[in-house]
ZAVODREN-963191 format. One record per residue (C-alpha): residue in one letter; x, y, z. Coordinates in Angstrom, 3 decimals, padded with zeros to 6 digits. Example, Ala and Ser with C-alpha at 12.3 -4.5 7.8 and 13.67 -1.06 7.14 Angstrom:
REC  residuo        xx        yy        zz
REC        A   012.300  -004.500   007.800
REC        S   013.670  -001.060   007.140
***
This chain:
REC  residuo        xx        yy        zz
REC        X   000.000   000.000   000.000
REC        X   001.764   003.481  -000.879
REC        X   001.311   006.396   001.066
REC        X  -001.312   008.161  -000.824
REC        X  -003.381   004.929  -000.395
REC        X  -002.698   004.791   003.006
REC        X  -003.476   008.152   004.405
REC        X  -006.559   008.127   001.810
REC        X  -008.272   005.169   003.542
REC        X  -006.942   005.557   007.092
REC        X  -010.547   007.095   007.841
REC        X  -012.458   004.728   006.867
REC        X  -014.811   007.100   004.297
REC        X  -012.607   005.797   001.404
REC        X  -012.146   001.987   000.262
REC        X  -010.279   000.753  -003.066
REC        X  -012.730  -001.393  -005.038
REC        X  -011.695  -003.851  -007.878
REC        X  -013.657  -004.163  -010.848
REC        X  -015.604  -007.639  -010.995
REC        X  -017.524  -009.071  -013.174
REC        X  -020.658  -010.394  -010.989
REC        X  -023.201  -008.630  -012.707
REC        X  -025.063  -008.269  -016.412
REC        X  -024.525  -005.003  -016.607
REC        X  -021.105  -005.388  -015.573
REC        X  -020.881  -008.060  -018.131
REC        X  -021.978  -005.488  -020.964
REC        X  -019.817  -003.098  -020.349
REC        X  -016.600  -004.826  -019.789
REC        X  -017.709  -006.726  -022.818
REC        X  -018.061  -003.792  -024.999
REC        X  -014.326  -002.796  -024.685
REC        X  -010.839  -004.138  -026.190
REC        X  -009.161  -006.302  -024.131
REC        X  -006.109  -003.656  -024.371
REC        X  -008.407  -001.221  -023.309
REC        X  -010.261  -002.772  -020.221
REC        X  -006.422  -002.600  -018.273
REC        X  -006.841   001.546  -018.295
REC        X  -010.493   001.296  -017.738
REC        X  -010.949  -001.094  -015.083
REC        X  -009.117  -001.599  -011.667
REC        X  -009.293  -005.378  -012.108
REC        X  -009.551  -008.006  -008.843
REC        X  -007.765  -011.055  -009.466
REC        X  -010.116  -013.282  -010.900
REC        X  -009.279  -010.967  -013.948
REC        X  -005.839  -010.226  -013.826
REC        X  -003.293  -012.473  -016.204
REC        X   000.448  -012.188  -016.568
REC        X  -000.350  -009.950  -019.954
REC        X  -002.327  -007.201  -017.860
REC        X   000.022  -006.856  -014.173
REC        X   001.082  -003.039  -015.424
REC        X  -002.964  -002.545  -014.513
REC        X  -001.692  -002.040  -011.312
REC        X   000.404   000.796  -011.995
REC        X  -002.479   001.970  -014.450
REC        X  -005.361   002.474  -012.151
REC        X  -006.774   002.334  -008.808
REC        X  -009.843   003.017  -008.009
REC        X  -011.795   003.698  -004.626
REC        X  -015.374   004.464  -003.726
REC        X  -016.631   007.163  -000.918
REC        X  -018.247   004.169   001.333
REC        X  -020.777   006.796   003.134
REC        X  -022.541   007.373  -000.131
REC        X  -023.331   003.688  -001.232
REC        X  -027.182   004.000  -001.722
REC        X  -026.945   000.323  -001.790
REC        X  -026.245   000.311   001.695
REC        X  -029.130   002.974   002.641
REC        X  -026.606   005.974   003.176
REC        X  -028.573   008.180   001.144
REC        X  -026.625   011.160   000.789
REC        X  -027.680   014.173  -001.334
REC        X  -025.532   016.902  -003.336
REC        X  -027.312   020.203  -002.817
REC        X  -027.223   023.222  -005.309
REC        X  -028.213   026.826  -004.113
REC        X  -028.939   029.376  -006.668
REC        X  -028.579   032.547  -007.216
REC        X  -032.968   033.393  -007.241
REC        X  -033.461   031.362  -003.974
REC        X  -033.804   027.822  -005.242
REC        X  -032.490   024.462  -004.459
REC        X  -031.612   021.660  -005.822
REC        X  -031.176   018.264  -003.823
REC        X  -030.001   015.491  -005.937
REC        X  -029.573   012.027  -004.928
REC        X  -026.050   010.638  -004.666
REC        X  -025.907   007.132  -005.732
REC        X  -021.547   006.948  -005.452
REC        X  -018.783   008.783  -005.305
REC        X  -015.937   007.436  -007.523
REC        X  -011.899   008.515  -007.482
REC        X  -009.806   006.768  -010.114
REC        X  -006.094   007.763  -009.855
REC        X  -003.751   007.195  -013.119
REC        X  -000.356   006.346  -013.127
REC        X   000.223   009.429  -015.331
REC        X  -000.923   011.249  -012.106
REC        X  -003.807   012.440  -013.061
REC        X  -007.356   011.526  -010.959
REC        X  -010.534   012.340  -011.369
REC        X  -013.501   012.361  -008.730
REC        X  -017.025   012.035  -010.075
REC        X  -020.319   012.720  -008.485
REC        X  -023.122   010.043  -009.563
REC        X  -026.085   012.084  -009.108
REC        X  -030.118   011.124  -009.705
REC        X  -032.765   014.004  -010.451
REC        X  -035.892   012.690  -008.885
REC        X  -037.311   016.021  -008.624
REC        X  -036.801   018.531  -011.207
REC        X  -038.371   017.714  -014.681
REC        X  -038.199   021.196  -016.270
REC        X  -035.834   021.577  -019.230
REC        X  -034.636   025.183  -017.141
REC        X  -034.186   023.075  -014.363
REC        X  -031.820   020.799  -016.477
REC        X  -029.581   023.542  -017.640
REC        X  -029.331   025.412  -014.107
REC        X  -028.366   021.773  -012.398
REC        X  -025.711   021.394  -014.895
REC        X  -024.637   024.879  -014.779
REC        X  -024.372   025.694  -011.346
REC        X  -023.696   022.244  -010.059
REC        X  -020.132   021.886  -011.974
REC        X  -018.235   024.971  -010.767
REC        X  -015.184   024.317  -008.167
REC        X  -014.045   028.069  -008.120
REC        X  -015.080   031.371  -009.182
REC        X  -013.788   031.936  -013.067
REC        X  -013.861   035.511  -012.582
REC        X  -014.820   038.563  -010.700
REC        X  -017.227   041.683  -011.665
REC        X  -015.547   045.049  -012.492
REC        X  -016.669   048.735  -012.107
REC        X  -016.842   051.558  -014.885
REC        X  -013.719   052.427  -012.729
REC        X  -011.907   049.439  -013.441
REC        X  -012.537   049.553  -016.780
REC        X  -012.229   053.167  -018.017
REC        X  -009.669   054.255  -015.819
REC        X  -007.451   051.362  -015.151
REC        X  -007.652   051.959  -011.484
REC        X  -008.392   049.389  -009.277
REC        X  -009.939   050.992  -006.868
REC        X  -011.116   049.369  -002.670
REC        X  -011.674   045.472  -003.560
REC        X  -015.422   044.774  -002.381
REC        X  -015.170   040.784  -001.904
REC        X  -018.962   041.060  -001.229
REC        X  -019.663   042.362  -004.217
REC        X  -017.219   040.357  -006.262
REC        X  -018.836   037.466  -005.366
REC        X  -022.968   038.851  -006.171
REC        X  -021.018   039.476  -009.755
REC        X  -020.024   036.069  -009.827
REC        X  -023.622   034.584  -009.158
REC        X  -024.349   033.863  -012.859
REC        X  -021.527   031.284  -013.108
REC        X  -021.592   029.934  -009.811
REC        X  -023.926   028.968  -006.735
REC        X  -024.867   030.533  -003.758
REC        X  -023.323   027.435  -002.139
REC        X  -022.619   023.691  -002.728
REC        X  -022.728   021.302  -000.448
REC        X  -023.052   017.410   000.356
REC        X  -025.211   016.032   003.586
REC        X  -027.154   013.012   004.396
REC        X  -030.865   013.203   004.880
REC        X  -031.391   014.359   008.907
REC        X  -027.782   015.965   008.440
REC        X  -027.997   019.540   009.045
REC        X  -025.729   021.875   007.298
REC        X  -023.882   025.101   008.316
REC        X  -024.436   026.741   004.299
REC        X  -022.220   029.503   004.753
REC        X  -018.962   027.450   004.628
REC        X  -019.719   026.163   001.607
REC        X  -020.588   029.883  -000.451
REC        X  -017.549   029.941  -001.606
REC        X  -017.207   033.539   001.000
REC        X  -013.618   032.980   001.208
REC        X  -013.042   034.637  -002.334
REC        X  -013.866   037.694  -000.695
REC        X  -010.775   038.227   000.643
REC        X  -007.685   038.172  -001.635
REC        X  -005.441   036.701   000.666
REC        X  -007.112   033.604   000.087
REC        X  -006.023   033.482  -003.782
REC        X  -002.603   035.348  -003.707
REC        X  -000.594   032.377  -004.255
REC        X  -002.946   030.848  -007.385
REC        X  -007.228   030.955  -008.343
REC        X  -007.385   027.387  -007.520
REC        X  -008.770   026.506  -003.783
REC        X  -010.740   022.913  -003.036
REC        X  -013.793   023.608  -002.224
REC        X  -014.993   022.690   000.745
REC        X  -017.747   020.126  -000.585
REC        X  -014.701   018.273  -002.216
REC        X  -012.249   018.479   000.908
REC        X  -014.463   017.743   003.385
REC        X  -014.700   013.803   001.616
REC        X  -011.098   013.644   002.291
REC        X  -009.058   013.269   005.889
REC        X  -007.654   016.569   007.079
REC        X  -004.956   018.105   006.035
REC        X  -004.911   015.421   002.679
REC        X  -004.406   017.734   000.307
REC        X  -002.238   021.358  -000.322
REC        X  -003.215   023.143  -004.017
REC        X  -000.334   025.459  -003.903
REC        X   003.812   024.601  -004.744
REC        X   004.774   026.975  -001.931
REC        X   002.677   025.015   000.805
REC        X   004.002   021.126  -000.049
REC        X   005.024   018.976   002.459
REC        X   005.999   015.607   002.910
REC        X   003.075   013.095   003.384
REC        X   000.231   015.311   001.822
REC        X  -000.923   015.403  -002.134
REC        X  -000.332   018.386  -003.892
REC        X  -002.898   018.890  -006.089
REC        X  -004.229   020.909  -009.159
REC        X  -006.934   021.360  -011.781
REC        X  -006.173   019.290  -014.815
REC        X  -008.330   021.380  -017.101
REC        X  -010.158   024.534  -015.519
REC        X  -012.578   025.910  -012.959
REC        X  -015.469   023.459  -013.735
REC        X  -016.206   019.839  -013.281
REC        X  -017.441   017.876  -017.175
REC        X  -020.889   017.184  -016.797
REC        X  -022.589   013.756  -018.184
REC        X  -025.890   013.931  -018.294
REC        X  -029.802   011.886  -019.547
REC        X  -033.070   013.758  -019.548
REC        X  -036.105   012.009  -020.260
REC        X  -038.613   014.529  -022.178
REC        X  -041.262   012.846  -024.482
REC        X  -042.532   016.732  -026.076
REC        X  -039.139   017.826  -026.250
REC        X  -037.090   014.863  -027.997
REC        X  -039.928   014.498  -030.575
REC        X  -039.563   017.869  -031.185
REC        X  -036.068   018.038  -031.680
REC        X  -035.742   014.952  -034.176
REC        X  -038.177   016.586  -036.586
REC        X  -037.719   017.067  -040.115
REC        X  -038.772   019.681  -042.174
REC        X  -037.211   022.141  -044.802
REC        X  -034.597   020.403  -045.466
REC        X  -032.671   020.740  -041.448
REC        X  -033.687   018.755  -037.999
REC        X  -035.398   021.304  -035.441
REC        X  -032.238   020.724  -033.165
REC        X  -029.948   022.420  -035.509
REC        X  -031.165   025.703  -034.622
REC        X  -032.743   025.182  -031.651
REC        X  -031.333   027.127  -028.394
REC        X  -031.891   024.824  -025.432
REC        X  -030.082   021.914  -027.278
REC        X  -027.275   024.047  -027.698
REC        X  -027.237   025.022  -024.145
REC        X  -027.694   021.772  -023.180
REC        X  -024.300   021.073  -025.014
REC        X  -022.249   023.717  -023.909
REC        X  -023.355   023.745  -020.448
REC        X  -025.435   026.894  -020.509
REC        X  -028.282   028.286  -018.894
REC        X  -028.415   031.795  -019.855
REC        X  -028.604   033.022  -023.722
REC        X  -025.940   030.952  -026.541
REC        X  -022.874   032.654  -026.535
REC        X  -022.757   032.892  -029.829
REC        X  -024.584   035.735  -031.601
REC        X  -023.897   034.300  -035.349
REC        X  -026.742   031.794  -036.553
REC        X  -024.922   030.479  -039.141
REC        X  -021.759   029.328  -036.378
REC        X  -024.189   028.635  -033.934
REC        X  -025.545   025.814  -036.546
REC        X  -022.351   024.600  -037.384
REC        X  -021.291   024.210  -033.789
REC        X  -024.174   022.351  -032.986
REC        X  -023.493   020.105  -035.816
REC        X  -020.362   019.626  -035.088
REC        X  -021.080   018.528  -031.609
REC        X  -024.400   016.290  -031.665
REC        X  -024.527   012.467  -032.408
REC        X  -027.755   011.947  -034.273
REC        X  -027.771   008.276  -035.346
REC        X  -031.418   008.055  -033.643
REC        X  -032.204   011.679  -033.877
REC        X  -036.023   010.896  -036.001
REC        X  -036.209   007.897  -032.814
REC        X  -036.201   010.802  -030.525
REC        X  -032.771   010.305  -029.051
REC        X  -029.897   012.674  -029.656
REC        X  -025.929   012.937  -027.884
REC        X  -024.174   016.038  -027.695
REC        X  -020.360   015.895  -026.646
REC        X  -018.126   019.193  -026.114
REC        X  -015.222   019.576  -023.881
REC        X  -017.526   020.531  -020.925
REC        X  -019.671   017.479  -021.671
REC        X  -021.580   014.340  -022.780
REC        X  -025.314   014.852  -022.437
REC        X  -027.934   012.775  -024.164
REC        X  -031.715   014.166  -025.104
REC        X  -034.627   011.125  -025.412
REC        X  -037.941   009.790  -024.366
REC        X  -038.878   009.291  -020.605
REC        X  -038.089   005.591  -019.477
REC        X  -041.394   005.059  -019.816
REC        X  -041.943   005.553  -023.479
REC        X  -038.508   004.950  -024.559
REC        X  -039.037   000.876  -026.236
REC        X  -042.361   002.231  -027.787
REC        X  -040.439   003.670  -030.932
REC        X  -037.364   001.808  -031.033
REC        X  -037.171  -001.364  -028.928
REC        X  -033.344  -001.284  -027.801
REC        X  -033.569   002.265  -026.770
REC        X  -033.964   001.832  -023.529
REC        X  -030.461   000.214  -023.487
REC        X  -028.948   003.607  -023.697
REC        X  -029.275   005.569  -020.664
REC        X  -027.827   002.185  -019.086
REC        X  -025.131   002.732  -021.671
REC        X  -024.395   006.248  -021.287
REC        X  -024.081   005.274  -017.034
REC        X  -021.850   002.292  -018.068
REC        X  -019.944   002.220  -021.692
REC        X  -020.384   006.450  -022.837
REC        X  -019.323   007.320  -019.189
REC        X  -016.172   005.728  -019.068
REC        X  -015.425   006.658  -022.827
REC        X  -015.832   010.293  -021.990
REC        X  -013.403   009.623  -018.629
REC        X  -010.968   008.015  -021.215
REC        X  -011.268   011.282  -023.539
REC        X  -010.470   013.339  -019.972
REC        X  -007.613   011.745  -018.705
REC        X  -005.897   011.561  -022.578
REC        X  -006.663   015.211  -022.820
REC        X  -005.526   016.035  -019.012
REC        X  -002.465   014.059  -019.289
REC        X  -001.427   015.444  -022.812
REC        X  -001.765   018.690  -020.911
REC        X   000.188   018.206  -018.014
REC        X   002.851   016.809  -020.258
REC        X   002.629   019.540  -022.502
REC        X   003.455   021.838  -018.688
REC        X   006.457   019.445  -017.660
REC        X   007.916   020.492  -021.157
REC        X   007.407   023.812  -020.835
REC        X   008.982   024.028  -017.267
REC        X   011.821   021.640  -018.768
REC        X   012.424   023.855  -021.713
REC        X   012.610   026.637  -019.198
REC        X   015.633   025.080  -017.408
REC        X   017.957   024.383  -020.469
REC        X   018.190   028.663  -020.973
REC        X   019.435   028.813  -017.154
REC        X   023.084   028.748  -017.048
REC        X   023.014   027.106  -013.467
REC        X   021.182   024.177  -014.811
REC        X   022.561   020.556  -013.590
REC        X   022.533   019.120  -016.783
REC        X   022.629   015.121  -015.470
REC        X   019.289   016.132  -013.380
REC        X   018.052   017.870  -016.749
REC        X   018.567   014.705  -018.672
REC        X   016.880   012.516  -015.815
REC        X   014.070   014.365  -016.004
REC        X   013.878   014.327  -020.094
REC        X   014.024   010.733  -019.724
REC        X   011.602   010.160  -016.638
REC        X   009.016   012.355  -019.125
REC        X   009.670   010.349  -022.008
REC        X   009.518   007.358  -019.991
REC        X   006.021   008.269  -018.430
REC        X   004.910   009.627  -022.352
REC        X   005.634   006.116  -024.122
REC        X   003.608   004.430  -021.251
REC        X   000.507   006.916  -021.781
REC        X   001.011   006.586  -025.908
REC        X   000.966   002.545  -025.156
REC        X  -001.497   002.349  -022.478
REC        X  -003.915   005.021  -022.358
REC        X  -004.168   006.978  -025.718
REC        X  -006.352   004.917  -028.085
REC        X  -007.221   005.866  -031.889
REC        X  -009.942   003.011  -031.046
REC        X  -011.555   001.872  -028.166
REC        X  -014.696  -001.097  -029.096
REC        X  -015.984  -002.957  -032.620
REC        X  -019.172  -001.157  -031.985
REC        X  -020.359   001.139  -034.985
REC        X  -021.897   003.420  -032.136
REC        X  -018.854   003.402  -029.860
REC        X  -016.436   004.009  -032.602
REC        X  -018.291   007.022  -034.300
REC        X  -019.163   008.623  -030.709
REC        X  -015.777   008.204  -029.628
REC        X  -014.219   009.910  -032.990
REC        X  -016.264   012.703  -031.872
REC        X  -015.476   012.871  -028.151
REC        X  -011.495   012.769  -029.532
REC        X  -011.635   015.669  -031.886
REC        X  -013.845   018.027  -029.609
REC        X  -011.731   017.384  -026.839
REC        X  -008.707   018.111  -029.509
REC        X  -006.909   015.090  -028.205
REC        X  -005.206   013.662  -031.537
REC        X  -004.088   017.468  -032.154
REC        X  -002.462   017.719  -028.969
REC        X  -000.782   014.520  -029.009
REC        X   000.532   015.050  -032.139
REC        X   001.855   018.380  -031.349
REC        X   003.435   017.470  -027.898
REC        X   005.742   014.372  -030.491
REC        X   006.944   017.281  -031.640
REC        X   008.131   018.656  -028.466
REC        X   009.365   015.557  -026.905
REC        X   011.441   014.677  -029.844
REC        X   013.153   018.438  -029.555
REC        X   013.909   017.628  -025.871
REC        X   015.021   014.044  -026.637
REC        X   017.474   015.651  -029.096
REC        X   018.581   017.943  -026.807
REC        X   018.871   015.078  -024.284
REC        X   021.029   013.040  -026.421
REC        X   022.784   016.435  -027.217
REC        X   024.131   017.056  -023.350
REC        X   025.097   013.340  -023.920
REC        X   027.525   012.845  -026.285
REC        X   028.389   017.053  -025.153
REC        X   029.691   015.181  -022.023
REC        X   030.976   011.796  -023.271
REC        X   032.953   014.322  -025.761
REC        X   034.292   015.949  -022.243
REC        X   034.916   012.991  -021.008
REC        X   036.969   011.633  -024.434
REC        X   038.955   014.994  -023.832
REC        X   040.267   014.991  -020.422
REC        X   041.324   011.387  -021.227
REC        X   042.668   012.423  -024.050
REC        X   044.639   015.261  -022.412
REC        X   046.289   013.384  -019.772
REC        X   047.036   010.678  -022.508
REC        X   048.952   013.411  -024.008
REC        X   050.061   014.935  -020.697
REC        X   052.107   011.675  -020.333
REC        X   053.404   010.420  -023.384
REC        X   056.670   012.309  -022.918
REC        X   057.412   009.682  -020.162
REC        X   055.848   006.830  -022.235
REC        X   058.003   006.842  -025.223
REC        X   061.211   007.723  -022.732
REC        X   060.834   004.263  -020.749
REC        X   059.288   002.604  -024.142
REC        X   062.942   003.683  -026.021
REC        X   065.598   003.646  -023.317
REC        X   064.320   000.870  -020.787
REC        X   062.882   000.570  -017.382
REC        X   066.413  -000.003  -015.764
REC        X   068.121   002.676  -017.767
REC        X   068.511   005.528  -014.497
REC        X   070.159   003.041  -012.443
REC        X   073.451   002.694  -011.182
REC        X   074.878   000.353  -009.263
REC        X   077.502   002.676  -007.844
REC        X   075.117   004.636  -005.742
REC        X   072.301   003.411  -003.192
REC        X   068.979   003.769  -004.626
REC        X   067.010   007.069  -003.369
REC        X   063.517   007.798  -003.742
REC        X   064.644   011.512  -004.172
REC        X   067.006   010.863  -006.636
REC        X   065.587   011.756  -010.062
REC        X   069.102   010.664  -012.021
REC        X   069.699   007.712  -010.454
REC        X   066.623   005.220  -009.604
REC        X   063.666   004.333  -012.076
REC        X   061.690   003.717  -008.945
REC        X   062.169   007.734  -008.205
REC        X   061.117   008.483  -011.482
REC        X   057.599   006.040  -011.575
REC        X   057.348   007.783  -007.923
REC        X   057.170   010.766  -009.547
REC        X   055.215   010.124  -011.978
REC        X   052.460   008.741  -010.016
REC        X   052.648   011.880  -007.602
REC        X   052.107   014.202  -010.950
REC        X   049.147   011.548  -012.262
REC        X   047.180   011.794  -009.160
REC        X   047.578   015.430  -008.407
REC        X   046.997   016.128  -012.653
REC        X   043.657   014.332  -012.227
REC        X   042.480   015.930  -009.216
REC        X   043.140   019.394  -010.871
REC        X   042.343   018.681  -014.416
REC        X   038.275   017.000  -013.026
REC        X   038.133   020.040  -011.409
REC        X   038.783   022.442  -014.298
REC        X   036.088   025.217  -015.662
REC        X   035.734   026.047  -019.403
REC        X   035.805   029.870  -018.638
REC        X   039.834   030.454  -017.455
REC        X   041.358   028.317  -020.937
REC        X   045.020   030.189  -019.593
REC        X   045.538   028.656  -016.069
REC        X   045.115   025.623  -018.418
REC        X   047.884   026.694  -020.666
REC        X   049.809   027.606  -018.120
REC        X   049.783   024.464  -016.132
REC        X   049.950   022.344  -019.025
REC        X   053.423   024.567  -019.659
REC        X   054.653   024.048  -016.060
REC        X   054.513   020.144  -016.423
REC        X   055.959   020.221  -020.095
REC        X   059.003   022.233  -018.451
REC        X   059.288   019.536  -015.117
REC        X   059.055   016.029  -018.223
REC        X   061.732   018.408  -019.687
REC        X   063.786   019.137  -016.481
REC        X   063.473   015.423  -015.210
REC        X   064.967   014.414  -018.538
REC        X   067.947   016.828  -018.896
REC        X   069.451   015.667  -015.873
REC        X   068.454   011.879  -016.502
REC        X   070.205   011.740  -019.860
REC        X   072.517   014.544  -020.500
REC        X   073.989   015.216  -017.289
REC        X   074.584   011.580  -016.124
***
């Protein structure tokens, strides 16, 4: 058990769950997968595992929040607080963390709407119930016309923000009462809160976790607690079914030549996640985008998918209704829970990973221009990213997932919104630039390494060729007692010598700079002089 695992389930809230195949609809999903596939998707249990699939391991793990387990009658409900007064309480039915080995996680709320039929309804749940942090802050005619930035009014920053985010989020069971005010996101108001970086947990997310688990900031890490940070931005990807007989019918209509969805509003807020007017004042681009971003295989059954990179949602009949016109449809809000769900995770963690990659290059890239740069550490980390880059091009990025027509046209989709084969093939580019680099500072310091041995080669070759041409015994003589002093008289004073001037040549010469190239010269001229002095009075004065 590693440390993250350990302090993660030392409270008992958290529990890592291996994937098993003990029901039908577990059957049907794992099913509907490449075998390749399943080891990213799935933490397996061992009836699964096989000697081809132990990196799973090191793939995935994943753990469930054990209070929420409507199974177990913990009903728990995620509550949404709007800006005009109304809430939203939406069943849990689990709480899921999968953690990558390309350290990415994700954390997804498994909500039911029991309550709250109306298609406004839909859009403000989605909407409001996503955001982690504030994106942004009003301004005042100040602000903007002046450029000065006047007394910071946190109160009034945060009624500015009320059209992107809630009044307050928060998670409690159902006799659980619930002090709202520490989860309205008030802290904003003060900017001390946000000097170091936007990003804060919010407190519906932290208080899942044991105290103290987590630190969002690089100046505030510590040993033995999980430095985190958003993987994409300031809002959670929302997947999401609504039933809606009048509405779906509508919407797959033909007429004059174009389906009613094309230009229809709601469906395009529906897609893009929002609940005020389309931000897009251009009919023409506001078709296209929709277009581009809806599924419509069974649009004339009444059943449409839109996928962005905020989300997955899916338009169709109620449950009740749904086998009337098409007798397999009600297999798809079961697959959109099951298969569509962990297709759009997939589509996340490529494009979150590519991402982060695309950071650790950037931050790499920065250290090459800084002269005080360790270049061994540099090329450790090069290799450590490429090393971690071939496992997610291997493991985790797919160009195809299932043999199902369905799967494989919603998932081409899902890839090119999400932008996932552009980035991917953009970030080759910039991994091959730092491998070259890499191999660069390599044979840079093998070529070092070549000349200092090639220096001291030459350093001593003088003495070389003297004891190659004249002898070993050719200082002696017998008339006088050796002496290890005596550099005309013993060839043990001379190898004495010469061992003194090796070692203290090396020590000097590792520790040499490129920037003074005349102490070199200089000491290479003192040593030529003592190889000449040691032979003048070896050969021409004996």
């Amino acid at each position: 058990m590693n440390v993250f695992e350990q302090n993660l389930t030392e409270d008992k809230k958290w529990k890592r769950e291996n994937f098993k195949l003990d029901h039908p609809s577990k059957y049907n999903e794992y099913n509907y997968f490449y075998d390749f596939v399943r080891e990213v998707l799935y933490d397996l249990g061992e009836d699964l595992k096989i000697p081809d699939n132990k990196i799973n391991n090191t793939l995935i793990r994943h753990y469930s929040y054990t209070d929420s387990d409507i199974n177990k009658g913990n009903t728990h409900f995620y509550h949404i607080k709007v800006k005009n007064g109304k809430h939203y309480a939406l069943e849990i039915d689990s709480i899921l963390l999968n953690i990558y080995g390309t350290g990415v996680g994700v954390l997804s709320f498994h909500l039911r709407n029991r309550d709250y039929p109306n298609p406004d309804d839909i859009l403000k749940i989605n909407q409001f119930g996503r955001r982690i942090y504030p994106p942004f802050f009003g301004l005042t005619d100040d602000d903007i016309f002046t450029g000065d930035l006047g007394k910071i009014d946190g109160e009034k920053q945060i009624t500015d923000a009320k059209n992107e985010i809630a009044d307050a989020i928060w998670i409690s069971s159902v006799n659980e009462k619930t002090d709202i005010t520490k989860y309205n996101f008030s802290e904003y108001k003060d900017s001390n809160h946000y000097k170091h970086g936007p990003f804060q947990l919010p407190h519906f997310i932290r208080d899942l976790f044991p105290k103290n688990f987590f630190v969002e900031h690089w100046k505030d890490r510590k040993e033995k607690k999980v430095y985190i940070r958003p993987g994409l931005d300031d809002r959670m990807f929302v997947v999401s079914w609504y039933g809606n007989d009048k509405l779906a019918n509508y919407l797959g209509e033909y007429h004059c030549q174009s389906y009613n969805y094309e230009t229809d509003d709601w469906w395009y807020k529906y897609i893009f996640v929002d609940q005020k007017s389309p931000m897009v004042a251009h009919r023409k681009m506001k078709q296209k985008l929709i277009n581009e971003h809806t599924y419509h295989r069974w649009a004339e059954y009444g059943t449409l998918f839109g996928m962005s990179r905020y989300s997955l949602v899916m338009l169709s009949s109620t449950l009740e209704t749904l086998a009337q016109p098409f007798i397999n449809a009600t297999f798809t809000v079961r697959h959109l829970q099951t298969m569509y769900y962990k297709m759009a995770e997939l589509s996340l963690l490529q494009r979150t990973s590519v991402i982060a990659f695309s950071d650790e290059v950037t931050h790499i890239s920065d250290t090459v221009h800084n002269d005080n740069t360790d270049n061994d550490n540099l090329i450790r980390r090069i290799q450590n990213l490429y090393g971690m880059y071939i496992l997610f091009v291997n493991k985790i990025y797919f160009r195809e997932i299932t043999a199902q027509e369905q799967g494989i046209e919603m998932y081409d989709i899902l890839q090119r919104v999400m932008r996932v084969p552009n980035h991917v093939k953009d970030l080759d580019g910039e991994l091959d630039e730092l491998n070259r680099y890499a191999a660069m500072l390599e044979q840079k310091r093998e070529n070092e390494e070549m000349k200092k041995h090639t220096w001291l080669a030459t350093l001593f070759l003088p003495a070389m060729l003297l004891t190659g041409f004249f002898g070993m015994n050719i200082l002696n003589n017998a008339d006088k007692p050796l002496h290890i002093f005596d550099l005309n008289k013993t060839s043990v004073s001379l190898f004495w010598w010469l061992t003194v001037i090796l070692t203290f040549t090396t020590i000097i010469y590792s520790g040499w700079k490129p920037i003074s190239k005349r102490i070199k010269t200089l000491m290479f001229s003192f040593w030529g002089l003592f190889f000449l002095y040691i032979l003048y009075h070896s050969y021409f004065i004996n």
